[in-house]
C-alpha positions, 0 to 999 in steps of 0.5 A, spaced: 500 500 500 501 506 499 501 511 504 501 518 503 499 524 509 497 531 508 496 536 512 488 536 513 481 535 510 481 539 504 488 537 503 486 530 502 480 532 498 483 535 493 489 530 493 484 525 491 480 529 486 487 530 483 489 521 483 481 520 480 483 524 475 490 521 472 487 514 474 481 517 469 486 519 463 490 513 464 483 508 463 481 512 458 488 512 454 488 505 454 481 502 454 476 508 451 472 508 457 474 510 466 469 506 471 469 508 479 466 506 484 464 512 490 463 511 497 460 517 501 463 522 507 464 528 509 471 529 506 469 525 499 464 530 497 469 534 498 473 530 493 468 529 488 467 539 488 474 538 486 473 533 481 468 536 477 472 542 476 478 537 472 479 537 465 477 529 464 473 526 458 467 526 462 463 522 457 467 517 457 466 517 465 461 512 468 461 512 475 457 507 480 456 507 488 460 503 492 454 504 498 447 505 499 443 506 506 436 504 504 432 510 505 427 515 499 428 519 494 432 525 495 433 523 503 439 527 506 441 519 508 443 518 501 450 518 498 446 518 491 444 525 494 450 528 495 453 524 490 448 529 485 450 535 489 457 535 489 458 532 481 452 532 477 451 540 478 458 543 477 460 537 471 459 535 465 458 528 466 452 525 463 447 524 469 445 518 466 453 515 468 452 516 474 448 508 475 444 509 483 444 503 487 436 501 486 434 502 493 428 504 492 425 497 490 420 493 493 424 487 492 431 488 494 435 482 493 432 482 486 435 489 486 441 488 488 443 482 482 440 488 478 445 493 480 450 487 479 448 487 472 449 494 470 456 493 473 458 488 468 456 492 462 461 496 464 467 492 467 467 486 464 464 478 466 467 479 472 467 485 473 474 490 475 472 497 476 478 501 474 478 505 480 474 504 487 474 509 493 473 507 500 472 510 507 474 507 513 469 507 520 472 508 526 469 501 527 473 498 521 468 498 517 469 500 509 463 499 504 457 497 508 462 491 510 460 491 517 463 488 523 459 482 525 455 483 519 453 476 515 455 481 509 462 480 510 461 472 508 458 473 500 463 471 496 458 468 490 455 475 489 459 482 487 452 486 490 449 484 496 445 486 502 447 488 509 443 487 515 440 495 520 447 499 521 445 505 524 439 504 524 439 503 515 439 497 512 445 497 505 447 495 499 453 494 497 459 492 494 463 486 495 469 483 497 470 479 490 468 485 486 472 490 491 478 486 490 479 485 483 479 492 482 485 495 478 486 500 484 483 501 491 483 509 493 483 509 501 480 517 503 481 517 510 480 523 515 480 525 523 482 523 529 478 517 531 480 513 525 487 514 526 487 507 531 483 503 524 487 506 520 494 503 523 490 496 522 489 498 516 496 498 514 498 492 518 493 489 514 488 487 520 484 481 517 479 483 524 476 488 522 472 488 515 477 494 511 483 489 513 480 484 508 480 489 502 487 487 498 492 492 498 496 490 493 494 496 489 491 501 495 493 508 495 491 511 502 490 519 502 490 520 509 490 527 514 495 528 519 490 526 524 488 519 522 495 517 521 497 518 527 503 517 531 504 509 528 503 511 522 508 516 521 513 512 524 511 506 518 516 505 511 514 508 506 509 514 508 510 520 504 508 527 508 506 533 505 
């Protein structure tokens, strides 16, 4: 994993926009189009102002959900709204490659293979996402990848559903579809993250984040999240 600590929130951010953005030139050059994956958060929102103000070829952009809370329409509990309002209303990205987790359906077993599908008329069979970006829980969560959650188990599904965590149900990727991504973009800020976050890197197989592969992870964190341990660990870079 690479590691890279910066000095606060809004450093971070914009750090992160800057790698979406080459790792969307990079896709594009190669294989015509650039597929990610979007987590929710204060910080990632942030991150996703920055990225509507890149210079990318934002048609060739598809941009999936890595979780969603069940909730309505428009709920401020939905990343997807967030989502529309830090990108959608300031990029040229076409409203319809931003593909929003269905969880709104009566069915959501149903919904949640159905999303599963749309993944796969963009990545492939089985599906590799060019760029999934993750937070972190200060419980070790990351996804909807919750502690003690029968979730953490699928292993025959690329979407799946996760029981009532903070008081909502999830839907949410995977760890198989998580871990053939060409790259893992680890966002992490503030303090009371900072003892998951040196799990993290150990690769603490315990806590759900320590089982996503970090063979081609990049983790942008705050000074705060890093900790003492972490700016201590090889190969950190402080900016």
């Amino acid at each position: 994993m690479n590691i890279e600590v910066l000095a606060d929130s809004d450093s971070v951010a914009e750090k992160a926009a800057s790698v979406i953005a080459d790792s969307a030139w990079e896709a594009i050059a190669s294989r015509g189009l650039f597929t990610m994956a979007v987590s929710g958060g204060h910080t990632p929102w942030i991150m996703m102002r920055w990225l509507a103000a890149a210079q990318i070829p934002w048609r060739a952009v598809h941009i999936f959900q890595v979780d969603e809370r069940v909730a309505p329409a428009g709920d401020a509990d939905r990343n997807l709204t967030h989502l529309r309002k830090s990108l959608l209303a300031d990029s040229p990205l076409p409203p319809d490659q931003l593909y929003a987790m269905p969880v709104e359906s009566q069915d959501l077993q149903a919904a949640a293979v159905s999303y599963a599908a749309t993944v796969r008329t963009l990545a492939g069979d089985s599906p590799v996402i060019d760029l999934v970006h993750l937070g972190l829980g200060p419980d070790g969560h990351t996804a909807s990848l919750v502690p003690g959650d029968p979730v953490l188990d699928v292993d025959s599904a690329d979407v799946a559903l996760s029981g009532p965590y903070q008081g909502r149900r999830r839907m949410t990727l995977t760890y198989p579809i998580l871990n053939r991504a060409r790259r893992i973009l680890w966002v992490v800020t503030g303090g009371e993250k900072a003892g998951m976050v040196n799990r993290l890197i150990e690769g603490d197989r315990e806590i759900p984040a320590g089982r996503v592969s970090s063979d081609r992870a990049m983790l942008l964190a705050d000074s705060a999240a890093a900790g003492q341990r972490a700016h201590k660990t090889a190969g950190i870079i402080c900016a």
